[in-house]
FIRO-213572 format. One line per 2 residues: for each residue z, x, y of N, C-alpha, C. Coordinates in steps of 0.001 Angstrom, whole numbers, plus 500000, padded with zeros to 6 digits. Atoms other than C-alpha are relative to their C-alpha. Example, Ala and Ser with C-alpha at 12.3 -4.5 7.8 and 13.67 -1.06 7.14 Angstrom:
# residues 2
500000:500890:498810:507800:512300:495500:500000:500900:501200 ~ 499940:499180:498810:507140:513670:498940:500730:499230:501090
//
This chain:
# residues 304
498679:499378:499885:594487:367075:107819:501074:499002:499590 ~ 498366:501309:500550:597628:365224:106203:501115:500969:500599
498639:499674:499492:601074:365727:107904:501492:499184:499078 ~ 499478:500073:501121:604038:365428:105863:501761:500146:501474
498282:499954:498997:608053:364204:107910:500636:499321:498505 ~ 498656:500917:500260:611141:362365:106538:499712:498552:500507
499864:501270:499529:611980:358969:106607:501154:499949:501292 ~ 499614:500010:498910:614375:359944:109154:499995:500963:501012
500681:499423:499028:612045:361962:111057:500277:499495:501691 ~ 499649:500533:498811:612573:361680:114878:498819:499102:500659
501031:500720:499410:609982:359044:116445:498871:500878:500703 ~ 500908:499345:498908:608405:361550:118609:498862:500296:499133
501141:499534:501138:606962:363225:115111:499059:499331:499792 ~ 501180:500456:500484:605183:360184:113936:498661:499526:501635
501271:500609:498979:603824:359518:117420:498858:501334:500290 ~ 500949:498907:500051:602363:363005:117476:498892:499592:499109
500301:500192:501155:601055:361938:114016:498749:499257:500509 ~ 500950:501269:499647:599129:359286:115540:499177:500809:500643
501213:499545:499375:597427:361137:118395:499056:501507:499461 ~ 500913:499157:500548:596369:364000:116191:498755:499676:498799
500523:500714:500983:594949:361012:113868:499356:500699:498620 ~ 499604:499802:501466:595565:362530:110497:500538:499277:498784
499295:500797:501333:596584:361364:107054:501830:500305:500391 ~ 499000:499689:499708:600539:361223:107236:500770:499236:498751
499600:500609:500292:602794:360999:104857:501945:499998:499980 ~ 499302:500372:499525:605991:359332:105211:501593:500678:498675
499163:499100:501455:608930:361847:102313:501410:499029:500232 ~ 498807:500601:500335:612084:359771:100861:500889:500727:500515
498737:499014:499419:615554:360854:101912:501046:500196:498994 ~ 498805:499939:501247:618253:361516:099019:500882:500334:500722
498291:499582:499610:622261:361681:099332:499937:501338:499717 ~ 499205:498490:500263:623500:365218:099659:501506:499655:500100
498590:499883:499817:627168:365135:098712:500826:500924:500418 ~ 499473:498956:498952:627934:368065:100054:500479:499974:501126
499449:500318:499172:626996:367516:103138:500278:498498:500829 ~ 499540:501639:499918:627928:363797:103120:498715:499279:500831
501154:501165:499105:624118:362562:104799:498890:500309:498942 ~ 501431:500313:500704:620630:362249:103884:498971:501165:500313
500921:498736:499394:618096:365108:103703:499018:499706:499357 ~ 501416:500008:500727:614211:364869:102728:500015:500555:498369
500386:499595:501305:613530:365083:099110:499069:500806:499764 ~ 500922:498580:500062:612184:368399:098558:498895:499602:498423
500485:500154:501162:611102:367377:095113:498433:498771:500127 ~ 500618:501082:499284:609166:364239:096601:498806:500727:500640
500803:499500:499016:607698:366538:099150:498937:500868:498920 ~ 500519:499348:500814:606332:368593:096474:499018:499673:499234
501369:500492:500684:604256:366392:094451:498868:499015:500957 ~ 500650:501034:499409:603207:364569:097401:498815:501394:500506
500758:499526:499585:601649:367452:098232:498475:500818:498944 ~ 500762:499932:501284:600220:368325:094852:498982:498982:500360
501196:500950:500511:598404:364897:094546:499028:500149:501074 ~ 500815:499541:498930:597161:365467:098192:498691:501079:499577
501057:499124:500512:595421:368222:097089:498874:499584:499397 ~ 501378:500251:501202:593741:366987:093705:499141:498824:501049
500940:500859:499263:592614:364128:096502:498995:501011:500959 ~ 500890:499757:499416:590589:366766:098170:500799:499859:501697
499669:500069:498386:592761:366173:101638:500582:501915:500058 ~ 499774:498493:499875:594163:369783:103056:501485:499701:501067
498468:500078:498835:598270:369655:103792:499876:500608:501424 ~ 500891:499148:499391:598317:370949:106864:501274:499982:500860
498802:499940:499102:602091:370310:108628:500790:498908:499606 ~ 498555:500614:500692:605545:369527:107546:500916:500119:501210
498840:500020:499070:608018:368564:110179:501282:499741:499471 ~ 499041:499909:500362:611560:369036:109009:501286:500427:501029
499048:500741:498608:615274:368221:110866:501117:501384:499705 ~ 498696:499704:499894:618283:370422:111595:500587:499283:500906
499357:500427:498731:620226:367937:113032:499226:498936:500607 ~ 500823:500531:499411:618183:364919:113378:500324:498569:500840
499280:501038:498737:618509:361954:116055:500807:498869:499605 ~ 499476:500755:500366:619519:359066:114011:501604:500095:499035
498585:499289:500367:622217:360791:111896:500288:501273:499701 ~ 499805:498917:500037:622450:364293:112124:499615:500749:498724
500206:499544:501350:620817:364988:108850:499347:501258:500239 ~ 500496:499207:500052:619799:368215:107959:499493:500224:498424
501460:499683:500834:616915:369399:105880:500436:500998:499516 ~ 499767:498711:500801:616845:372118:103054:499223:500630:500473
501146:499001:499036:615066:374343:105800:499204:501507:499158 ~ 500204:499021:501061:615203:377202:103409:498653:499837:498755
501341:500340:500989:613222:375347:100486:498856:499563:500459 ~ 501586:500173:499326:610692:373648:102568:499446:500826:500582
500938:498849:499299:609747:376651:104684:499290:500894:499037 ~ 500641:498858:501501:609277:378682:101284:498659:498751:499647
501332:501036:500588:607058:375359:100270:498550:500604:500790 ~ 501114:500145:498813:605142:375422:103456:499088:501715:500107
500217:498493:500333:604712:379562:103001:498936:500046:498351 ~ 500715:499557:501460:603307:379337:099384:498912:498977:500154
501210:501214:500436:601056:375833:100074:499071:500418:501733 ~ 500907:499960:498495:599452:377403:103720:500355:499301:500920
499832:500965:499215:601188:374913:105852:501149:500141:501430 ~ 498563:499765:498963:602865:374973:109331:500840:499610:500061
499008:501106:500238:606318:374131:109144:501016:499675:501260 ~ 499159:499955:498488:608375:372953:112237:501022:499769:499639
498258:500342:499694:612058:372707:112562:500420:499506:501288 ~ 499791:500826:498591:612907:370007:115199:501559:500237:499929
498598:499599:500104:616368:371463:115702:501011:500063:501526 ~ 500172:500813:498275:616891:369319:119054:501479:500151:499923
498726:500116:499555:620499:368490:118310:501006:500981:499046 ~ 499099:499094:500258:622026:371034:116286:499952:501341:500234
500125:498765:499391:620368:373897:117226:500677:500779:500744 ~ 499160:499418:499693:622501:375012:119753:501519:500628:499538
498274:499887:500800:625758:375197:117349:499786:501170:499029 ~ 500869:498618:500848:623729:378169:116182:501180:501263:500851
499374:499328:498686:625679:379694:118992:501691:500412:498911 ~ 498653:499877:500869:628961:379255:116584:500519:500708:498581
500010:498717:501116:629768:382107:114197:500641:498951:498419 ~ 499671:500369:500815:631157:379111:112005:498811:499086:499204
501168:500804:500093:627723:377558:111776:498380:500784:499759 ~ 501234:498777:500107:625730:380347:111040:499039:499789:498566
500739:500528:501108:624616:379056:107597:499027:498909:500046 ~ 501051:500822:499360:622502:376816:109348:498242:500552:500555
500514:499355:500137:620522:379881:109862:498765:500344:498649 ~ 501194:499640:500982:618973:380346:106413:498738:499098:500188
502064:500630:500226:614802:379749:105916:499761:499603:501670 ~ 500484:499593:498538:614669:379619:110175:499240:500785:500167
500846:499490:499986:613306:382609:109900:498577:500188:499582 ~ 501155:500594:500223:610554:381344:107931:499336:498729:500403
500413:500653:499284:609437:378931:110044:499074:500073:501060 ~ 500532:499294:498926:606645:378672:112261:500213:499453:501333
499591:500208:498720:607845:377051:115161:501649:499068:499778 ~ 499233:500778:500086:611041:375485:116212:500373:499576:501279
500364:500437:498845:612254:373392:119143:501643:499715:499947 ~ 498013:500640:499293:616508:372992:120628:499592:499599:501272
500030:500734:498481:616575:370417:123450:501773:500769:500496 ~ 499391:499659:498995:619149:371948:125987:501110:499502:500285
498927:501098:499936:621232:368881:126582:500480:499493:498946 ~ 499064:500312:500846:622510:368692:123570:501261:500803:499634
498873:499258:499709:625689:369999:124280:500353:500942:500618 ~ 499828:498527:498629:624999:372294:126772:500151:499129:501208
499936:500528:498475:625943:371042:130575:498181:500225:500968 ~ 501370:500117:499427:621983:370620:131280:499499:498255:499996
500659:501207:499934:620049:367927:132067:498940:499538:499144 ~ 501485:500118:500956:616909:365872:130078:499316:501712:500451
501281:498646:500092:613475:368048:129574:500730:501366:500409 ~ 499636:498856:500011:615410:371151:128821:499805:500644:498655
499481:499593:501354:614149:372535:125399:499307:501034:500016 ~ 500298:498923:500510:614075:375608:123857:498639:500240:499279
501403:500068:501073:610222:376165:121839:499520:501719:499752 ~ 500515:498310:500663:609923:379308:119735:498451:499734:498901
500781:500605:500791:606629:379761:117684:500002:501429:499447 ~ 500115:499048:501002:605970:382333:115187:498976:501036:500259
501572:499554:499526:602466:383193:116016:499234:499195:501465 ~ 500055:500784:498852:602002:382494:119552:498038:499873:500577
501278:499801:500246:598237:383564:119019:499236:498350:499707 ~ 501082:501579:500458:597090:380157:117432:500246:499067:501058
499953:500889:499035:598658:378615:120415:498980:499798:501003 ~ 500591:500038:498555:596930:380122:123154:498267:499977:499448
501233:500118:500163:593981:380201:120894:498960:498575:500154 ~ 500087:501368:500114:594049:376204:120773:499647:499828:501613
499450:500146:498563:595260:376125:124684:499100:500601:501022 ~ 500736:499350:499161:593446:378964:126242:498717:499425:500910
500756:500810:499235:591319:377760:129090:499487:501211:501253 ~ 500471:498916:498824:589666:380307:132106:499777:498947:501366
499670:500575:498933:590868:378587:135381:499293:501328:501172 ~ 499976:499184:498983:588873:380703:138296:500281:499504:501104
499519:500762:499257:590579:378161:140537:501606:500863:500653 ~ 498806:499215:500392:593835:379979:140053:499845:501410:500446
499861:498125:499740:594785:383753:141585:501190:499965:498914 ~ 499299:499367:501199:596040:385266:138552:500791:500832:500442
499246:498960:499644:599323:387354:139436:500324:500925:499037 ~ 500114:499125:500891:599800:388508:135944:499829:501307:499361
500920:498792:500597:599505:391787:134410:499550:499666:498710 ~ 500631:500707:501455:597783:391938:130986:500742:500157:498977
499107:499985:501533:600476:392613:128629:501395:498392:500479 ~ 499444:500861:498930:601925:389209:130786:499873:498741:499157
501141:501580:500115:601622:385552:129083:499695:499476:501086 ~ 500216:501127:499061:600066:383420:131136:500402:498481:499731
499288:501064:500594:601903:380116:130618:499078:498989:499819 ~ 500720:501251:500097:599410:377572:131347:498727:500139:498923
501176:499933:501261:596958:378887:127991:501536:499379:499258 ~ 498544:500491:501569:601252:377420:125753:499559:499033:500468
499581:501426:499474:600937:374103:127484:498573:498805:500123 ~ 500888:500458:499658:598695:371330:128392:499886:499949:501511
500350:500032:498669:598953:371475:131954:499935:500961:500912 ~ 500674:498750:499706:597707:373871:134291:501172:500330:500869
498622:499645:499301:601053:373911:136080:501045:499405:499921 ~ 499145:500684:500657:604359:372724:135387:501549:500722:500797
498905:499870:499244:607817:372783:137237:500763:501163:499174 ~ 499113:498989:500464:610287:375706:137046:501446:499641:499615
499038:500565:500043:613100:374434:135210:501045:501353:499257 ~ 499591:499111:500920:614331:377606:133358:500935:500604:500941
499536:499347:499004:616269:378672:136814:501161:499223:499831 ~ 498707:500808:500438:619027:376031:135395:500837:500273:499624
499425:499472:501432:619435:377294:132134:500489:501089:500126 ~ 498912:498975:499711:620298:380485:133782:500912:500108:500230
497945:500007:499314:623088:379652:135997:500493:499316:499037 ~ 498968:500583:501033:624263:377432:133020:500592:501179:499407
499437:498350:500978:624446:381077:131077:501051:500561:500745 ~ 499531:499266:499102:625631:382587:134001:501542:499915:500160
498731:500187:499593:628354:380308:135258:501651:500196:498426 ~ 498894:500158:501153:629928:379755:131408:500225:500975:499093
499708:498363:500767:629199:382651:129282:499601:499358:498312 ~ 500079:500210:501154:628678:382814:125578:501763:498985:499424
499092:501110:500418:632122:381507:125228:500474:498901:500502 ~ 499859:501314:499560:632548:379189:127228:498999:499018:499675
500927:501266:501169:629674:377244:125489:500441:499567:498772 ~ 499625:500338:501749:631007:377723:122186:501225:499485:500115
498625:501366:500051:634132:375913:123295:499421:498780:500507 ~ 500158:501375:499622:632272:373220:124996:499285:499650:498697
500798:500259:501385:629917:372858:121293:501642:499600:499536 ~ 498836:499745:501148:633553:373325:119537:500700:498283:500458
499150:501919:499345:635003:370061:121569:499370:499136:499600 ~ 500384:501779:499947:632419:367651:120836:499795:499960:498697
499922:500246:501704:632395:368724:116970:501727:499494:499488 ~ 498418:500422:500692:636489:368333:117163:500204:498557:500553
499444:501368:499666:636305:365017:118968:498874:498972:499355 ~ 501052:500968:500744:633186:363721:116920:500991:500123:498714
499469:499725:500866:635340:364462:113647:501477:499176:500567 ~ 498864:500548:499649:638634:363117:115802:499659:497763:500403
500955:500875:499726:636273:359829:116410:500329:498967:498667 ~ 499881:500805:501398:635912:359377:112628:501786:499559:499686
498389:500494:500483:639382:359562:111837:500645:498558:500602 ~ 499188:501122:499313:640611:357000:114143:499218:498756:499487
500778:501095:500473:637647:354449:113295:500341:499687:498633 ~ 499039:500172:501698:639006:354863:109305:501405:499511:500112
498692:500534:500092:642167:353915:110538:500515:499052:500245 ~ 499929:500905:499652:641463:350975:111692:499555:498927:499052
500292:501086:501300:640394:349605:108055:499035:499130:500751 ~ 501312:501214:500570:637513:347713:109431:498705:500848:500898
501165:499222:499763:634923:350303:109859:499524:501277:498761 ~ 500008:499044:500934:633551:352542:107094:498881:501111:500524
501150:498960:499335:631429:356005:107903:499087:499560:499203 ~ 501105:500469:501095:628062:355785:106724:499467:501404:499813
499887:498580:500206:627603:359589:107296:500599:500861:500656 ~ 498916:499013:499588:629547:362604:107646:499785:500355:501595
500479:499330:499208:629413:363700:111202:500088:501694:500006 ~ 499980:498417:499757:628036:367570:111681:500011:500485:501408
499808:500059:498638:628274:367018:115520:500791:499508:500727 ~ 499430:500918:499031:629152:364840:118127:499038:498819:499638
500594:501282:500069:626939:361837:116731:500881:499237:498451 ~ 499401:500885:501192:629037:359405:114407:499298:499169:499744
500156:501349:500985:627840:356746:112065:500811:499070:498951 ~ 498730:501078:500989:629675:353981:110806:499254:498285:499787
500772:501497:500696:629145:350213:109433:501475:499175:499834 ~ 498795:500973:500030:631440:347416:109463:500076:499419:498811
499105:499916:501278:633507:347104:106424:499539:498048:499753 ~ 500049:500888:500667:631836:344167:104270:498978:498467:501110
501245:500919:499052:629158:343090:106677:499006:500234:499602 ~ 501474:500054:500201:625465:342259:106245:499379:501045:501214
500701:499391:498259:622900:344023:108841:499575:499149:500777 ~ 500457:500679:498859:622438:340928:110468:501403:499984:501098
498716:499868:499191:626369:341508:111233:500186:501234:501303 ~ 499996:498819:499327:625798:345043:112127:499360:500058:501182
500802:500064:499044:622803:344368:114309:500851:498959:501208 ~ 499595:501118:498279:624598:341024:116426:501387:501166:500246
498474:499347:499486:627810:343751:116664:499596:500899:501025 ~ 500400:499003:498994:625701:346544:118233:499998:498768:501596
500238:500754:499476:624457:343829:120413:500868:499392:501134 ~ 498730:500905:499145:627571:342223:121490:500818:501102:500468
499107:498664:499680:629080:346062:122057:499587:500162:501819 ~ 501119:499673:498973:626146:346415:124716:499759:499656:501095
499666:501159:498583:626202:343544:126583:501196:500017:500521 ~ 498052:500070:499506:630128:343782:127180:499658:501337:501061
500462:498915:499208:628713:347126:128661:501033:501052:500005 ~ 498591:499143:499668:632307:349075:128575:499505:501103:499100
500735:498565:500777:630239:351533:126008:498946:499887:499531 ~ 501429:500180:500310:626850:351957:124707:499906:500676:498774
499984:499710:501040:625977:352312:121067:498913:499309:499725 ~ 501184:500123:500377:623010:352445:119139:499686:499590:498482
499698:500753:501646:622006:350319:115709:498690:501364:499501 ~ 500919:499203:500980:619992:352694:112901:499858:499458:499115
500753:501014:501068:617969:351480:110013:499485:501268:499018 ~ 500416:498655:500849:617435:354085:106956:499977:499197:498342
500453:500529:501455:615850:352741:103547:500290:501704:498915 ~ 499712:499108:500786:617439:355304:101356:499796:500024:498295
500413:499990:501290:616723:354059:097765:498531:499304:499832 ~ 501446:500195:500714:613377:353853:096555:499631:498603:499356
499814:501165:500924:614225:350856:094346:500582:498699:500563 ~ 499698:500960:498748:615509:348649:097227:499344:499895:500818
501096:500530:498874:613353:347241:099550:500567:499727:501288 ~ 499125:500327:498393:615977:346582:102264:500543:501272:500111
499659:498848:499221:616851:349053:104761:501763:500083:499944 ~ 498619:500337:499721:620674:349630:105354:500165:500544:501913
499538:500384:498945:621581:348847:108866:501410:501061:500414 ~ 498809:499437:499320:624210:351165:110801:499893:499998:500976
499544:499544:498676:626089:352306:114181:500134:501018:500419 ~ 500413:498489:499610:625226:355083:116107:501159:500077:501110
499332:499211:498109:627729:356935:119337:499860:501234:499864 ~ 499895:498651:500182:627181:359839:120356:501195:500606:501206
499291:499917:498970:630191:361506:121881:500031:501391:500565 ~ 500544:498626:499587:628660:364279:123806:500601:499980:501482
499821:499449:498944:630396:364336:126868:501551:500995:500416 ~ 499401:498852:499710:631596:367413:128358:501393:500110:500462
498729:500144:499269:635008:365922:129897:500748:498766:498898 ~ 499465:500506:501071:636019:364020:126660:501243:500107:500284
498467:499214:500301:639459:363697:126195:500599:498819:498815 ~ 499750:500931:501188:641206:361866:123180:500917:498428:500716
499922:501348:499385:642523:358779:125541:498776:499353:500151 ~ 501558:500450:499858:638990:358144:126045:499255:499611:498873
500352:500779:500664:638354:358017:122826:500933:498744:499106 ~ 499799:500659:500903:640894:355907:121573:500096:498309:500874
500278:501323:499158:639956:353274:124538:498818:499545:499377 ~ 500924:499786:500807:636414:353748:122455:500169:498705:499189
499848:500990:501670:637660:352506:119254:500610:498670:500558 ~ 499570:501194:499807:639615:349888:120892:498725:498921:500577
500764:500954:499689:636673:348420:122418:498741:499499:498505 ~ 500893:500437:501219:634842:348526:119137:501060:498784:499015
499288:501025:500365:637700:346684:117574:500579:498381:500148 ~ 499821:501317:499332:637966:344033:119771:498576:499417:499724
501708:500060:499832:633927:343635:119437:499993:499075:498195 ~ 500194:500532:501742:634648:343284:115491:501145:498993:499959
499317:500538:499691:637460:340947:116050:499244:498382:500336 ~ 500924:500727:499219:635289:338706:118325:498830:499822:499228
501361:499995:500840:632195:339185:115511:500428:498685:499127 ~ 499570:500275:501601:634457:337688:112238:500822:498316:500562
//
């Protein structure tokens, strides 16, 4: 079986990768100017899967991002799901952090080739007022699941009727905490719109984020934000600059920010080094962030 991600696939993917011990291979990322980040090279993906073939291996799963952890990149979901449809292959959409902005009638083009997909997965807490282990997991054909999963526990009084899933044939464990009694009262207490204003805040103060960091001439974006996760790079620094800056941000402790590493040209052997924040919280307010930038400024100040 060969499995087929991005170079800025989310970690979790390749560790799956590992314990299903398969061939894996690792797809380039190209600039989209459009939408100002990096998305898997569909073209890449394409012959990698060709030569696969004439080698006699059998593709067998393509994991692809809406919205992925390191910079919010999104994937041509549309063309790879059509790939994955014409070459036999399951295709996932890890659509952890943008998924929910699905919710936003202005974000609805985020929608196309979803429906061709056979599974997809929105974590909860990404911009919803929930806590960790809260994610959404749709699958297409829920048949191959329970066919994998299915297990006959006569340990267990079955309450079930038969047109009923039984949960513990989706999962690996034969029982598993009720956390879905959360996600209700979250629905409950806020409503469809009152989510889509709390989503709408952390896309106007991730976007209000950038601006101010550009205005301070010594920070350049490194990609567009489509969320609440910014990326930026310090204006005419190495990545050994970038890396001791995260560093020295961290230890000061007054905010927490995360370094990223993305080898984007083929023909370069060095990675390029950036700065991750994500400004996902629900009580934001624009004093807050411009105490933010000031502490990043003082940080780069204190670097040079």
């Amino acid at each position: 079986m060969t499995y087929y991600y991005s170079k800025e696939a989310n970690a979790e993917a390749k560790k799956a990768v590992h314990i299903a011990d398969g061939q894996h291979r690792e797809i380039s990322v190209k600039w989209n100017e459009q939408l100002r980040n990096y998305e898997m090279d569909v073209e890449e993906l394409v012959s990698t899967i060709k030569e696969d073939k004439k080698k006699g291996l059998v593709p067998t799963y393509i994991y692809t991002s809406l919205g992925n952890q390191s910079t919010c990149a999104v994937d041509n979901i549309q063309e790879i799901c059509q790939i994955a449809n014409e070459n036999k292959i399951w295709c996932h959409v890890d659509a952890s952090i943008l998924g929910n902005t699905l919710l936003l009638e202005e974000r609805r083009q985020y929608l196309k080739g979803l429906d061709k997909a056979n599974s997809i997965v929105i974590e909860g807490q990404r911009g919803l007022p929930v806590g960790l282990d809260s994610a959404f997991f749709w699958v297409d054909e829920t048949k191959y699941v329970f066919k994998s999963l299915n297990e006959e526990f006569v340990l267990y009084v079955q309450f079930y009727e038969d047109n009923q899933a039984e949960m513990t044939n989706y999962h690996f464990g034969t029982a598993r905490a009720t956390k879905s009694i959360r996600l209700w009262m979250v629905f409950q207490c806020y409503g469809i719109e009152g989510l889509r204003q709390l989503l709408r805040k952390q896309i106007q103060y991730g976007k209000i984020m950038e601006e101010k960091l550009l205005n301070t001439e010594k920070f350049e974006l490194f990609c567009s934000a489509n969320f609440s996760t910014v990326t930026f790079r310090l204006k005419n620094m190495n990545n050994k600059k970038q890396s001791d800056f995260v560093k020295q941000v961290n230890i000061e402790g007054d905010i927490f920010i995360a370094e990223g590493k993305l080898k984007a040209d083929t023909n370069n052997k060095e990675e390029i080094a950036y700065c991750r924040i994500m400004i996902n919280d629900l009580y934001i307010t624009e004093e807050r962030v411009d105490e933010i930038v000031r502490v990043l400024e003082n940080n780069y100040n204190n670097l040079i």
